[in-house]
C-alpha positions as CSV (number, residue, x, y, z in Angstrom):
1,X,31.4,-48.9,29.7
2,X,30.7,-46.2,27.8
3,X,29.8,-48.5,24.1
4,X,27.5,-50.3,26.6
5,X,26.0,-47.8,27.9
6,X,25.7,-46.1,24.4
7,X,23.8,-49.2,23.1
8,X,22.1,-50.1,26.1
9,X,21.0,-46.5,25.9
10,X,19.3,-47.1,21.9
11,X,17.6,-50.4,22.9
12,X,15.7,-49.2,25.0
13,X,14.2,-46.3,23.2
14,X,12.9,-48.1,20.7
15,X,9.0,-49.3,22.2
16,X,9.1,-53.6,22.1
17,X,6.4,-53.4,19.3
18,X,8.4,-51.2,16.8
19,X,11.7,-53.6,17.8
20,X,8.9,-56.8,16.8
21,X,7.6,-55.1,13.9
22,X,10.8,-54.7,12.5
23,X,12.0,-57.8,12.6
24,X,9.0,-59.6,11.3
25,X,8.9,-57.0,8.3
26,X,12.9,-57.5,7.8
27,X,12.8,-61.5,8.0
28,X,9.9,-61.4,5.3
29,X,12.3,-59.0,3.5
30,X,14.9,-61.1,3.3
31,X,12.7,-63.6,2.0
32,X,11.5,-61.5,-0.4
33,X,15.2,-60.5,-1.4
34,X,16.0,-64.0,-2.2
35,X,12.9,-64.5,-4.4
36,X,13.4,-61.2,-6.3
37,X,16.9,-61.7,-7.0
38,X,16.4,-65.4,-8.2
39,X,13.5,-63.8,-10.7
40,X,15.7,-61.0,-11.1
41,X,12.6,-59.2,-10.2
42,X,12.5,-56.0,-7.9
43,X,9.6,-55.8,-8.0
44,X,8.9,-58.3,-5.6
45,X,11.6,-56.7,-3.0
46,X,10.3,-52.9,-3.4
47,X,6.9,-53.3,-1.1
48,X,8.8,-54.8,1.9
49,X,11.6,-52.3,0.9
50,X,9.1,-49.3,1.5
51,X,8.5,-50.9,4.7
52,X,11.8,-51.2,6.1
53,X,12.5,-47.7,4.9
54,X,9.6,-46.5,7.4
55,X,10.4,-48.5,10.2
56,X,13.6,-47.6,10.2
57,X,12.4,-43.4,10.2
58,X,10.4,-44.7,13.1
59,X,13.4,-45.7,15.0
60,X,15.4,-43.1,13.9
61,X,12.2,-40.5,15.5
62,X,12.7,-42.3,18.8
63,X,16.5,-42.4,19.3
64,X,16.4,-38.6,18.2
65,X,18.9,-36.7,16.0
66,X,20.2,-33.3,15.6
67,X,20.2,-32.3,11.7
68,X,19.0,-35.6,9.7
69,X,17.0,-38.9,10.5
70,X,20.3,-40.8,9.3
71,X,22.5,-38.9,11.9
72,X,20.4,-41.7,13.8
73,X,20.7,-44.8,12.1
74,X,24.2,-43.4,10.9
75,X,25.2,-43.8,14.9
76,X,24.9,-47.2,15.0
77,X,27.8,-48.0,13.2
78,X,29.5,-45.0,13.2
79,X,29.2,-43.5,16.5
80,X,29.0,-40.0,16.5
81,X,29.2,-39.8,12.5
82,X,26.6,-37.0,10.6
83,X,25.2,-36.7,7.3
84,X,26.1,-33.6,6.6
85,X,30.2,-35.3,7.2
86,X,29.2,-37.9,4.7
87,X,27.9,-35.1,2.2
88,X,30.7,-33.2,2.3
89,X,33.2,-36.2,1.8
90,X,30.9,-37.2,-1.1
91,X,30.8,-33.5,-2.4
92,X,34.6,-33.7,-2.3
93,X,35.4,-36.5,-3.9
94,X,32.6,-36.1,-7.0
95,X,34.9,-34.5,-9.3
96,X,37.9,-37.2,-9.1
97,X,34.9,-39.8,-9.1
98,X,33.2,-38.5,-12.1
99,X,36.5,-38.3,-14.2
100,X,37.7,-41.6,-13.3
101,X,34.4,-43.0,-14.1
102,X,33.6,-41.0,-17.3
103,X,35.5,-43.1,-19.5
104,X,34.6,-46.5,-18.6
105,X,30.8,-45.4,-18.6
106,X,31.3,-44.4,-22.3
107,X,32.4,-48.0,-23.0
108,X,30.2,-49.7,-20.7
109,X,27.5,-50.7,-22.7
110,X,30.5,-52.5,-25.4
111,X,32.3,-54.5,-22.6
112,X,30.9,-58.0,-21.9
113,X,29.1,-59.4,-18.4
114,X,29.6,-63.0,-19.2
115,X,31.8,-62.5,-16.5
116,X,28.9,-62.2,-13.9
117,X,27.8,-65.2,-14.0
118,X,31.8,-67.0,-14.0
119,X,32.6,-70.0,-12.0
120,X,34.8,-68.6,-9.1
121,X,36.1,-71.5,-7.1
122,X,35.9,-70.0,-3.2
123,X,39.8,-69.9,-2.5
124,X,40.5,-68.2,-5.7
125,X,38.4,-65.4,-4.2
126,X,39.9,-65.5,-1.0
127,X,43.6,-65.2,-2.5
128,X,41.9,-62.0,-4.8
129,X,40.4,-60.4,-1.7
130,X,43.8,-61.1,0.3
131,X,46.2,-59.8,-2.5
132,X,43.7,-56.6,-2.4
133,X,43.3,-55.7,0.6
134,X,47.4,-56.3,1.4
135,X,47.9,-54.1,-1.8
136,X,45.8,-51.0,0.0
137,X,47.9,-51.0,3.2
138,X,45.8,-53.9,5.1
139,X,48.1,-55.3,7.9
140,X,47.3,-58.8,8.1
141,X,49.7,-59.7,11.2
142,X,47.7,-56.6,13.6
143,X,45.1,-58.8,12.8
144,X,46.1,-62.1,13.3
145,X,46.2,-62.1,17.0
């Protein structure tokens, strides 16, 4: 009752207009998406990019926050979550990030990308993802039920 009531409660704060705007501005978006990443070409995305960006600090004004606009949007897949949380996790784990990084960023520009545009049949993907996700502590059989 009380997820319902959370979401029933951020429907309807949003005004019907700003809930129709956005989704005519986010299906022309994905539209766009598709176009500019065919073209390879973002400039084509950016405009309807801009848009989204504004509608969504829109919604964000009307469902209300405490310290950032993204404490808002943040909520609605992380109930309760903050900015300021996701900062200091970030802050935190910079230093490990940076050196793990720093040495393949150095190389970077010598290693190939042929392998970006690879043919990778479907349930060769699926075995990677599975052999991944077992090998960082997924637990398949929770799940299968």
């Amino acid at each position: 009752m009380r997820e319902w009531r959370r979401r029933y409660g951020r429907a309807t704060k949003i005004p019907s207009r700003l809930v129709e705007k956005f989704q005519r501005v986010r299906t022309h978006a994905r539209e766009a998406w598709r176009e500019a990443r065919q073209q390879s070409d973002f400039s084509l995305f950016k405009p309807h990019l801009k848009k989204l960006v504004t509608l969504n600090r829109q919604m964000a004004d009307h469902w209300g926050y405490q310290e950032s606009p993204y404490d808002a949007l943040m909520d609605e897949y992380e109930p309760g979550g903050r900015a300021s949380q996701v900062r200091a996790l970030f802050a935190e784990l910079r230093p490990q990030i940076v050196t793990l990084l720093a040495p393949r960023s150095k190389r970077s520009a010598a290693i190939s990308q042929d392998f970006l545009r690879g043919n990778y049949p479907i349930p060769a993907q699926q075995a990677l993802n599975r052999e991944v996700a077992a090998a960082i502590g997924f637990d398949f059989d929770a799940w299968s039920h």
